[in-house]
N, C-alpha and C positions, 0 to 999 in steps of 0.2 A: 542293529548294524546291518542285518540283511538287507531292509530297504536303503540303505546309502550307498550301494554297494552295484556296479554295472560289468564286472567282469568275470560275471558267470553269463551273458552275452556271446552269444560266438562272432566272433572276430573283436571283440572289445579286449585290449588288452588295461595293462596299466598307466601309456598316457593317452589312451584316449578315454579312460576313469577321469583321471585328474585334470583334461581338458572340459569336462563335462561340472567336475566338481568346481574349476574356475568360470565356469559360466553360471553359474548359481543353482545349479541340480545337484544338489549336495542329498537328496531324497527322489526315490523314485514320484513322489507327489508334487513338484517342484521343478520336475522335468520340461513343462510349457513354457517354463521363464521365455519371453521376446529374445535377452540377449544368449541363450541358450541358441536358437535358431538360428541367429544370424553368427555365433564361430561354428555350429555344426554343419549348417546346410541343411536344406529343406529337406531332401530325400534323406539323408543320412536320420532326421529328426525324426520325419516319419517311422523309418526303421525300427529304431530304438524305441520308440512308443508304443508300437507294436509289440515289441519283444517282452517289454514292461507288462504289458497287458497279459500275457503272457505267464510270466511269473507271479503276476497277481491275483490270477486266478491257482495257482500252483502253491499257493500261499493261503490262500482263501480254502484250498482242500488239503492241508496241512502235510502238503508234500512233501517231505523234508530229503528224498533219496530226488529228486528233480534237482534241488539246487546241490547234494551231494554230488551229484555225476557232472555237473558242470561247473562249479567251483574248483577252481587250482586247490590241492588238500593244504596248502597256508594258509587258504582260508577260510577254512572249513570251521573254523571258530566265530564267525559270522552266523552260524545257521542257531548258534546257542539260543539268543533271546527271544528269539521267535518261537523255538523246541526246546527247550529247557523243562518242561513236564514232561517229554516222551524222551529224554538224554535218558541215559545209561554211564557210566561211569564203571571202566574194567579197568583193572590190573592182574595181573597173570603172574604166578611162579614156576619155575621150571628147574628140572635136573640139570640142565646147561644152556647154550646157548645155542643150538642148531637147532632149526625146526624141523629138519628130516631124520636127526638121530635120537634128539631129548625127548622127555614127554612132561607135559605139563601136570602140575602138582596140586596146585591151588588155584583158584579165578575167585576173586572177590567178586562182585557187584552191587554199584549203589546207586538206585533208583527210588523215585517214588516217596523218599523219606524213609529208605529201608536199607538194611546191605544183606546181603547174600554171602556165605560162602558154598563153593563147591570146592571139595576135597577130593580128590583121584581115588577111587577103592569105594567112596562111598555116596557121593551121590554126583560126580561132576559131568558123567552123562545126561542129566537134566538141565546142564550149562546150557546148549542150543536152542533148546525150546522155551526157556523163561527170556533170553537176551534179544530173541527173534520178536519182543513184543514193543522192543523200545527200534524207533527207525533213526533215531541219534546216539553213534555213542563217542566217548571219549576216552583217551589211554595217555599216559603219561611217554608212551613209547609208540604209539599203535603201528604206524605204518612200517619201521622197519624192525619191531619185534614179536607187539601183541598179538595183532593180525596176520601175520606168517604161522605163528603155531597156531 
């Protein structure tokens, strides 16, 4: 999905995606289609081929925190098939729900073909340094629960 994908692009939003996907650049590889040039514009083409070049080399060094930081996080599920060996998979329990007053109890983790637990008291200090190997991860909550605490 990553390669179909043009709005991790700066100034590419979502119709000028969908303008690109109707001119038949439905993949970054597919991008020189003729009538691709002629609704984008020359310069504008140029642009974007560049930018492409870009992320294919950022792809090509399995950068996965490159298209992290410029991906809207909706679609941060784009970067799966591509990093799907270096995902992580968290879920978090906790005393409550504030991340400034609760403390976290448990972190699962499933990588690798493995899961992990860390337990509070007995080994969830080691959470940081095993999760810091994987540059993808995934939470069923992350942005407005897991990754606050």
């Amino acid at each position: 999905m990553l390669q179909h994908t043009y709005i991790h692009l700066p100034g590419v939003g979502r119709l000028t995606e969908a303008r690109l996907w109707r001119a038949g650049a439905r993949h970054w590889d597919s991008l020189e289609l003729p009538e691709t040039g002629e609704r984008l514009g020359a310069k504008q083409l140029e642009w974007v081929s560049g930018a492409i070049e870009e992320s294919r080399r950022a792809l090509r060094q399995r950068d996965a925190a490159y298209f992290w930081s410029r991906l809207p996080s909706s679609d941060h599920w784009r970067l799966y098939e591509e990093f799907a060996d270096r995902a992580a998979y968290v879920d978090i329990e906790t005393t409550g729900l504030s991340a400034s007053s609760d403390e976290i109890t448990v972190i699962v983790l499933r990588a690798g073909g493995k899961t992990q637990t860390f337990v509070r008291g007995r080994n969830l200090d080691r959470f940081p340094s095993v999760v810091s190997r994987y540059p993808l991860l995934v939470t069923f909550n992350g942005a407005s629960f897991d990754l606050p605490f």
